[in-house]
C-alpha positions as CSV (number, residue, x, y, z in Angstrom):
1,X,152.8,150.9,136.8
2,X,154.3,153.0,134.3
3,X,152.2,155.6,132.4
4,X,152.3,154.7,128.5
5,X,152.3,157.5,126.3
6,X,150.7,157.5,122.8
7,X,153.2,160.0,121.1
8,X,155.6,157.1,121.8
9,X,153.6,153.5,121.3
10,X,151.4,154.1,117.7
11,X,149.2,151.8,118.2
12,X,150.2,148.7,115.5
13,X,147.1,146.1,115.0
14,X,149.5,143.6,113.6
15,X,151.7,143.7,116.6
16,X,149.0,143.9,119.3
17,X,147.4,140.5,117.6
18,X,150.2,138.5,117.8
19,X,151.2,140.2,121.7
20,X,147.9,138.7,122.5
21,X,147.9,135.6,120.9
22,X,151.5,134.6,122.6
23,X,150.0,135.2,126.0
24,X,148.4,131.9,126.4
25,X,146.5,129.4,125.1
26,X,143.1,131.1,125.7
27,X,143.9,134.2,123.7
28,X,145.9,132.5,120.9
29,X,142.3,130.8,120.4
30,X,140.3,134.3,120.4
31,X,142.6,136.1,118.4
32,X,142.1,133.1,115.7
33,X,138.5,133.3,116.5
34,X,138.0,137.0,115.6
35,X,141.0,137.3,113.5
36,X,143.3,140.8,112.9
37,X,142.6,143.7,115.1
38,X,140.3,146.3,113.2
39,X,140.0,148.3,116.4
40,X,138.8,151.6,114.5
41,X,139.3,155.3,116.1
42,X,137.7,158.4,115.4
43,X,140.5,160.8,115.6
44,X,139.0,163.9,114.1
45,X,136.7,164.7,117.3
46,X,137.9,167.5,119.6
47,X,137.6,165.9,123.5
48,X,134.8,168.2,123.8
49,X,132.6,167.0,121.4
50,X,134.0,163.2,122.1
51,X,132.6,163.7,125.6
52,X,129.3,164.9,124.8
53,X,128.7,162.0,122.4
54,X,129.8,159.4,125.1
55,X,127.4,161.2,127.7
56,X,124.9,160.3,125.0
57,X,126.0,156.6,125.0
58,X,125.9,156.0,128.4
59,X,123.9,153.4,129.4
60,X,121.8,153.5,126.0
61,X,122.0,151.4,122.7
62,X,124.2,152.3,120.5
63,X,121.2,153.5,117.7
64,X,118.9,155.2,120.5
65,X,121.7,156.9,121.4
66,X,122.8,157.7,118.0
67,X,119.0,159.1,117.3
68,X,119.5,161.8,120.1
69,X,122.5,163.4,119.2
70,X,120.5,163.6,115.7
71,X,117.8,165.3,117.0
72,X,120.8,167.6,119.1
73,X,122.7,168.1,116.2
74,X,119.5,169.0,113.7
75,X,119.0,172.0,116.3
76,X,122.4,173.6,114.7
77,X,121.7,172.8,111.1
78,X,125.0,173.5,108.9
79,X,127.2,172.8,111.6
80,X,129.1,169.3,112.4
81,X,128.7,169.7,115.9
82,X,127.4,172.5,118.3
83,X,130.0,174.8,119.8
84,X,130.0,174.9,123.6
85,X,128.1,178.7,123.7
86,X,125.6,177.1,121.2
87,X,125.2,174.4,124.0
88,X,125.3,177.1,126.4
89,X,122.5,178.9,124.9
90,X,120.0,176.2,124.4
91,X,117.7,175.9,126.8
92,X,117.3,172.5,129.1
93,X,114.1,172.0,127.8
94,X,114.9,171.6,124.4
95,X,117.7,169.1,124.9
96,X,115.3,167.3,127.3
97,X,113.3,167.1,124.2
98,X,116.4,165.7,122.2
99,X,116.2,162.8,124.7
100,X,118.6,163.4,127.6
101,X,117.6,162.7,130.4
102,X,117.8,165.7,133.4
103,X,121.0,164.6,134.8
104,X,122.8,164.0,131.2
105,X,121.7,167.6,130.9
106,X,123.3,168.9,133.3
107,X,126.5,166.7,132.6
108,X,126.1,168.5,129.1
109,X,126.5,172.0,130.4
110,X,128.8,171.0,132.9
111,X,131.2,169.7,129.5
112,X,130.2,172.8,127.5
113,X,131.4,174.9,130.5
114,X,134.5,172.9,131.2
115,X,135.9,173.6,127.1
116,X,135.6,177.3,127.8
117,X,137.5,177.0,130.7
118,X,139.8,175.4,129.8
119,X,139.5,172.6,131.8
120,X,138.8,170.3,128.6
121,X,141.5,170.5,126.6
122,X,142.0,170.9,123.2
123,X,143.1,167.6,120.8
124,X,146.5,169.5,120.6
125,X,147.1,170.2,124.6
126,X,145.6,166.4,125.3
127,X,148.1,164.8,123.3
128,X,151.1,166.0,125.4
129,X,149.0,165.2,128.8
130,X,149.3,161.0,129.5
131,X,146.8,158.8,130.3
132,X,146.3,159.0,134.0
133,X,146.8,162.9,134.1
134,X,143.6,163.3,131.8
135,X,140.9,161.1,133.7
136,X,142.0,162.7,136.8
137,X,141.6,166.3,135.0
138,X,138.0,165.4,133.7
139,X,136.5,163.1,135.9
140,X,136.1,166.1,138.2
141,X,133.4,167.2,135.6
142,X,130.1,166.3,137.5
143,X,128.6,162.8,135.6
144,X,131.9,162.0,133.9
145,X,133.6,158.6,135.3
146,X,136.3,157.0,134.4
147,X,134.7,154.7,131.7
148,X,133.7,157.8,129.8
149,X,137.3,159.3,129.8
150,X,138.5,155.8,128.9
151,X,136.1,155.6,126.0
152,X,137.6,159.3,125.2
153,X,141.0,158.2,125.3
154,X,140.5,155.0,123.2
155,X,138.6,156.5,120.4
156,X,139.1,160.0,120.1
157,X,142.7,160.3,121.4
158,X,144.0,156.6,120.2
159,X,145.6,155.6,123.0
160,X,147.2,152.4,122.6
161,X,147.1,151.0,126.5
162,X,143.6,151.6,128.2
163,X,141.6,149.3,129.0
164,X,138.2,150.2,130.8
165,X,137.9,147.4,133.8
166,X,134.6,149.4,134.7
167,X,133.1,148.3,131.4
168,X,130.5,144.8,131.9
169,X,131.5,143.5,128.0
170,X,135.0,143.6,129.3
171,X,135.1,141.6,132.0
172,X,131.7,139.6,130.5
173,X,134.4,138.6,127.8
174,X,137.1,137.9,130.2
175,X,135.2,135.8,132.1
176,X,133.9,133.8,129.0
177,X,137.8,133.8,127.6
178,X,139.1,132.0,131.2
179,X,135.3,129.8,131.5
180,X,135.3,131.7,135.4
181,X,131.9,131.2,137.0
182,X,131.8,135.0,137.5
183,X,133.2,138.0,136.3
184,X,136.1,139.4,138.2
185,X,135.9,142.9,139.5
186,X,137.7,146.1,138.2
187,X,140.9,145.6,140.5
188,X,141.4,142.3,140.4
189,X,140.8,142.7,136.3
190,X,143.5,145.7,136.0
191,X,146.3,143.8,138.3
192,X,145.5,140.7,135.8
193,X,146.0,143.3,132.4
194,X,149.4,144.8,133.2
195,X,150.7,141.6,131.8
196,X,148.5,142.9,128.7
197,X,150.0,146.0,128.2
198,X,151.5,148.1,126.1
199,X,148.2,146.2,124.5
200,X,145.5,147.0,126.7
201,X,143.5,148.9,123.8
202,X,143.4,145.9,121.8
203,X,142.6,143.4,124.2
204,X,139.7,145.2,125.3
205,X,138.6,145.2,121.8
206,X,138.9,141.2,121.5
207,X,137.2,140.8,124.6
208,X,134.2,143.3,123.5
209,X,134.0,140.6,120.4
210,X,133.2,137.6,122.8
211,X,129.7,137.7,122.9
212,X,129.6,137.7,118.8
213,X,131.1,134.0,119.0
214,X,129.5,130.8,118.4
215,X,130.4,129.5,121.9
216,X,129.7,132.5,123.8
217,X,127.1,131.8,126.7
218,X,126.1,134.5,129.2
219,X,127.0,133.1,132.6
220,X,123.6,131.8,134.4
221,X,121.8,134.6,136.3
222,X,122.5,134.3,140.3
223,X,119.2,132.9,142.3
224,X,117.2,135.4,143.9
């Protein structure tokens, strides 16, 4: 499958939309269901500090998460974001007491010890590295997975082709968009989205919008 660069496919809302809707009958009925693409990025975070805030957001609410890295960030007041030897320099105790748990603490240092490496690169550096070369490059970072470099790549870096199979509201949405009795697993979801592509951004953002529809229903829970 062929790596899509970002430097070449801007990501266009309007264009994805309409890619989707053509793709069947299904999707032409989401994409008038949710309407235009308003997939938002946040393209002034360094990767460094766009992995520590999705360490935060793993497997948390979105606000409980967002209340830690407050309680993080009020430890450097004056600063938008502590630098990695700030992060260094704190002891584990005190970013237990932030809310992090142990092993997001030491996910944390590992990060904050990666971006003086070097092994993190820098927003400029990133943007000439593609898609696959980057998760390989930080997913050897000890509690980063693939989801979390995805996430990184979507928001922070605005890649227009990712699309996390990992993530449960993706395939929770896919298997609500094709009425499956299950949800299907990461492989068999990816092989299905290379028809998706160079879209994959943007139909992981329609699918994250399922659950907010009038006909949404969570598929029955197995029997135990």
């Amino acid at each position: 499958m062929p790596v899509i660069q970002h430097a070449h496919h801007p990501f266009d809302p309007r264009a994805a939309s309409q890619f989707l809707a053509n793709l069947d009958t299904d999707w032409a009925r989401l994409v008038a269901q949710v309407g235009p693409c308003r997939h938002q990025t946040q393209p002034g975070q360094e990767p460094y500090e766009a992995l520590m805030r999705a360490v935060a957001h793993q497997q948390l609410h979105g606000k409980a998460a967002e209340a830690i890295l407050g309680r993080l960030l009020a430890m450097q007041p004056g600063q938008t974001f502590p630098s990695p030897a700030q992060l260094l320099g704190t002891e584990p105790e005190q970013l237990r007491a932030c809310g992090f748990s142990q092993r997001k603490v030491e996910t944390l240092r590992a990060i904050a010890m990666g971006a003086q490496s070097g092994l993190i690169p820098s927003r400029a550096e990133a943007a000439t590295l593609d898609d696959e070369t980057l998760i390989e490059r930080l997913t050897t970072l000890p509690g980063i997975g693939r989801w979390t470099v995805e996430i990184l790549l979507i928001y922070s870096l605005e890649r227009p082709d990712i699309l996390p199979v990992d993530d449960f509201g993706v395939r929770e949405g896919y298997r609500h968009l094709k009425s499956l009795p299950k949800q299907p697993g990461p492989r068999a979801l990816a092989r299905i989205a290379e028809a998706w592509s160079p879209y994959r951004t943007a139909a992981a953002w329609y699918l994250w919008r399922v659950v907010e529809q009038p006909d949404y229903r969570r598929a029955p829970k197995p029997a135990t």
